[in-house]
C-alpha positions as CSV (number, residue, x, y, z in Angstrom):
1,X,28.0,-61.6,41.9
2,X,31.4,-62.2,40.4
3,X,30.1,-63.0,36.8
4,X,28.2,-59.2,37.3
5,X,31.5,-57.4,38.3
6,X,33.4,-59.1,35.5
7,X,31.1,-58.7,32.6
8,X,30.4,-54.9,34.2
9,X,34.2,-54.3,33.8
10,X,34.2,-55.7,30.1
11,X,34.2,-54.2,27.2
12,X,31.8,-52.8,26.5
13,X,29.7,-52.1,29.6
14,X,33.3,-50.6,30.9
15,X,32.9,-47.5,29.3
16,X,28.9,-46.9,29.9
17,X,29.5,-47.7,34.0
18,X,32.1,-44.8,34.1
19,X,29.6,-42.9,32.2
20,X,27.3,-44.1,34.8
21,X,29.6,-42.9,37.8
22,X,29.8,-39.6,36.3
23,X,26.2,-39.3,36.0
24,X,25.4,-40.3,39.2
25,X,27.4,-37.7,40.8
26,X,26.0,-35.2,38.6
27,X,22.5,-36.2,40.2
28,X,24.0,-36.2,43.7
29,X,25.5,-32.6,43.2
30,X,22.1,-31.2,42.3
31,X,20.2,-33.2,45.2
32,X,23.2,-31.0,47.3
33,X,22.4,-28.5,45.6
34,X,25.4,-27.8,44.4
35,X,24.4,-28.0,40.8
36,X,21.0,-27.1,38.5
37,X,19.7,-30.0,36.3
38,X,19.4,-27.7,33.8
39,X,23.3,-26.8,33.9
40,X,24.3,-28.2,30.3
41,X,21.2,-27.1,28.5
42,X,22.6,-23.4,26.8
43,X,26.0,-25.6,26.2
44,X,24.5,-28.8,24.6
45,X,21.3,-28.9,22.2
46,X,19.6,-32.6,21.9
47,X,16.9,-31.2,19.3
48,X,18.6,-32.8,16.2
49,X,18.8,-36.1,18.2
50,X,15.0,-36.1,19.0
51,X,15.5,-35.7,22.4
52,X,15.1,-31.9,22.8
53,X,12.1,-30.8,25.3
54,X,13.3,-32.2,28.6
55,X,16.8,-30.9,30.6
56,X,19.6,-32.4,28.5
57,X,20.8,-33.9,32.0
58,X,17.6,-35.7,32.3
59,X,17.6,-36.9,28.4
60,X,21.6,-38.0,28.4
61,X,21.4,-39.8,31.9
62,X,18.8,-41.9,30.9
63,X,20.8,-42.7,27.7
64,X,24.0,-43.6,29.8
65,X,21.6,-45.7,31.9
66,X,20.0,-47.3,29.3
67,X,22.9,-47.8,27.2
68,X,24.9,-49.4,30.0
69,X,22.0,-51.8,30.9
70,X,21.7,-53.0,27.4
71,X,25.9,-53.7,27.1
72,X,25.8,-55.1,30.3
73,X,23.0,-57.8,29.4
74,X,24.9,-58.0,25.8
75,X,28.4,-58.8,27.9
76,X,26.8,-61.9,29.8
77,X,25.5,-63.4,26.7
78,X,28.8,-63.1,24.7
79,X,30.7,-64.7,27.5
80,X,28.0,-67.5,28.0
81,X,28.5,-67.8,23.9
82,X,31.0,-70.4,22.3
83,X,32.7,-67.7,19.8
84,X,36.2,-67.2,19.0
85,X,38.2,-64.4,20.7
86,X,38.2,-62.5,17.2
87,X,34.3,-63.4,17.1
88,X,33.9,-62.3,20.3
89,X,35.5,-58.9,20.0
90,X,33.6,-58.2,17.0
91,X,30.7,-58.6,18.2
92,X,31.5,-56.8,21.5
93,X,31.8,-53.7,19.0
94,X,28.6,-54.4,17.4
95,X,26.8,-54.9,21.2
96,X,28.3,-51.1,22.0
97,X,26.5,-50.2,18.7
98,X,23.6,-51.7,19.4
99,X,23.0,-50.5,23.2
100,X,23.5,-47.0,22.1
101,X,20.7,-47.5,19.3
102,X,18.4,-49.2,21.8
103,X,18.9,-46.6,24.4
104,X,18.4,-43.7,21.8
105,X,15.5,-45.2,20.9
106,X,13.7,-46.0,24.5
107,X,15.1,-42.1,25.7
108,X,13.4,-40.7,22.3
109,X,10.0,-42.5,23.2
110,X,10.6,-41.5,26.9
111,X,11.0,-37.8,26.0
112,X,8.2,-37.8,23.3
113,X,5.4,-38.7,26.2
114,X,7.0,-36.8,29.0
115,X,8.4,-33.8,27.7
116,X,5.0,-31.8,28.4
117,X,6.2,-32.3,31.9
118,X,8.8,-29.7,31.5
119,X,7.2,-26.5,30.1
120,X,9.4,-24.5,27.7
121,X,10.9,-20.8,28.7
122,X,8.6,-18.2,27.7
123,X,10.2,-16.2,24.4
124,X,12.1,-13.2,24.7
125,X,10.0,-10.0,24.4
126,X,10.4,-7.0,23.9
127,X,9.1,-5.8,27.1
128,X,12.2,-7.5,28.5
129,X,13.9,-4.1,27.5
130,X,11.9,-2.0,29.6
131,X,14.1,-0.3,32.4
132,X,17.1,-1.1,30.0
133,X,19.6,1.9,29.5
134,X,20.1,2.7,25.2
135,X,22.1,4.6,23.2
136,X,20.9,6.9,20.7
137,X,21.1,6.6,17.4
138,X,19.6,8.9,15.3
139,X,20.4,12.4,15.3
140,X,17.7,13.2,18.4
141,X,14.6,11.5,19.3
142,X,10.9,13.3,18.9
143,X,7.7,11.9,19.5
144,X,7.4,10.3,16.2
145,X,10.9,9.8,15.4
146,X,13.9,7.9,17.1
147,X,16.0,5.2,17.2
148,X,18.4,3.7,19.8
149,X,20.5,0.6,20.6
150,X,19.9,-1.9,23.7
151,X,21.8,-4.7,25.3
152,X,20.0,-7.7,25.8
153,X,20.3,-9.9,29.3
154,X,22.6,-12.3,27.0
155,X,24.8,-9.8,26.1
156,X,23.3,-9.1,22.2
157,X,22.4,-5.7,21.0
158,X,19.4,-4.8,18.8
159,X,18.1,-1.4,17.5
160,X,14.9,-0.3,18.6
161,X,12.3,2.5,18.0
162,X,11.9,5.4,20.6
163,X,9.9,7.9,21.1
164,X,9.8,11.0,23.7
165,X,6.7,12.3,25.3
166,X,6.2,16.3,24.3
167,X,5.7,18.0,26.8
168,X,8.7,15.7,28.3
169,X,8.2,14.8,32.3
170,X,10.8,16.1,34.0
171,X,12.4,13.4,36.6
172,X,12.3,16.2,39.2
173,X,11.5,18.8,40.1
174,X,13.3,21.8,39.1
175,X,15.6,19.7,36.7
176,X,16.3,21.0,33.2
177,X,15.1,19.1,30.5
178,X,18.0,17.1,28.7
179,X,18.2,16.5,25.4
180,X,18.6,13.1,23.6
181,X,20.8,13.2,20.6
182,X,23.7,10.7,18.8
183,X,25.5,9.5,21.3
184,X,23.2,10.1,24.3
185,X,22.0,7.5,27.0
186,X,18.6,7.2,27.5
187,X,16.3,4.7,29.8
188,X,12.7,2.7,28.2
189,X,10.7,3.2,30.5
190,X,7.9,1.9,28.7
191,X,6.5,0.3,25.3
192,X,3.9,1.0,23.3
193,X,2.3,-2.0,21.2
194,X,0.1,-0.3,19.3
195,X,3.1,2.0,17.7
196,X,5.5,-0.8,18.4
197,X,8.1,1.3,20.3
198,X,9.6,2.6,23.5
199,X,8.8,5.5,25.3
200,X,12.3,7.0,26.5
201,X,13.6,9.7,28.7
202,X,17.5,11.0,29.0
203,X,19.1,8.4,31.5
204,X,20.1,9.8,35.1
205,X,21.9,6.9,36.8
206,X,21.1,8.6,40.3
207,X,17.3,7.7,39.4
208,X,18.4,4.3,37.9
209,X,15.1,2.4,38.7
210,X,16.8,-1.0,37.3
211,X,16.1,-3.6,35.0
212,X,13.0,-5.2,36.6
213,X,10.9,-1.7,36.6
214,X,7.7,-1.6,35.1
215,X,6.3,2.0,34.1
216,X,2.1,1.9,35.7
217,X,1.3,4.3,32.2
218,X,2.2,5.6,29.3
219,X,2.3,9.2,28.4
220,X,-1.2,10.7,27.7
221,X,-2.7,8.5,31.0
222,X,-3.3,5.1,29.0
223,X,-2.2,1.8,30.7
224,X,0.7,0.4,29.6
């Protein structure tokens, strides 16, 4: 027990065990709850490394655990070895090296056969914008002509095509129709993917149906 507490506070399984710590507590936080495993993936991408398709919590905590295993067995040997203290050291380096080589390549096998355990997000689309508020863009919008600008859920914009329904349906009854020019706000209430583009009506934030409002069909009857 004392030779396993001295060579685990040795350079260099020192530095993987606090490594190891800190990835331990990560795991406990999200058993709490207190955390998503999935917290660093929009902040760290893995791809490049070969270990993209799983949660980079999961892919980096196996390579701490890995890593620390392979410089902890590395660590034993060197001081059961008959080296110099300048040997040693060296070679301590080249075990730190080698653990983190090791451990890349056991995570990267790892990942290969289990990422189709962890299904990819679905792609943005374009019916994500349905029930978005625009701005229009172009001098008015007919029924074959219009453009207008949306916000997307992270915050970029992107120019769209719109189109308004002639005769327009009126929101209520006895409202006045409103016209859509430069300038104007106006609400997708649904998308057309044979025309590629968004049916649009002048945006009244006291009939705000919000963002997750799907239209049941598009102008003319047809299923949307």
């Amino acid at each position: 027990m004392d030779e396993f507490l001295s060579a685990a506070l040795a350079f260099p399984a020192v530095i993987f065990g606090a490594a190891l710590i800190v990835v331990i507590c990560f795991w406990l936080l999200v058993l709490a709850g207190a955390a998503g495993h999935d917290s660093f993936d929009a902040d760290l991408d893995t791809g490049p490394a070969g270990l993209g398709g799983v949660p980079v919590s999961v892919s980096v905590s196996l390579l701490v655990v890995f890593s620390w295993f392979g410089s902890l067995s590395g660590t034993v040997l060197l001081r059961h070895s008959e080296h110099g203290t300048a040997t040693r050291a060296v070679l301590a380096v080249a075990v730190l090296a080698g653990s983190l080589l090791l451990a890349w390549g056991a995570v990267r096998l790892l990942v290969h056969r289990f990422r189709r355990y962890f299904p990819a997000e679905p792609p943005p689309s374009r019916l994500d914008f349905v029930g978005s508020v625009c701005t229009i863009r172009t001098g008015s919008v007919t029924a074959t002509f219009g453009q207008a600008e949306v916000v997307s859920h992270d915050g970029s914009t992107a120019i769209v095509q719109v189109r308004r329904a002639e005769p327009f349906p009126l929101p209520r009854p006895g409202a006045e129709e409103v016209p859509l020019v430069l300038g104007g706000s106006g609400l997708l209430y649904a998308y057309d993917e044979d025309g590629e583009f968004f049916w649009v009506s002048p945006y009244d934030a006291a009939l705000d149906p919000g963002p997750n409002t799907r239209p049941q069909q598009l102008p003319g009857g047809s299923d949307s």
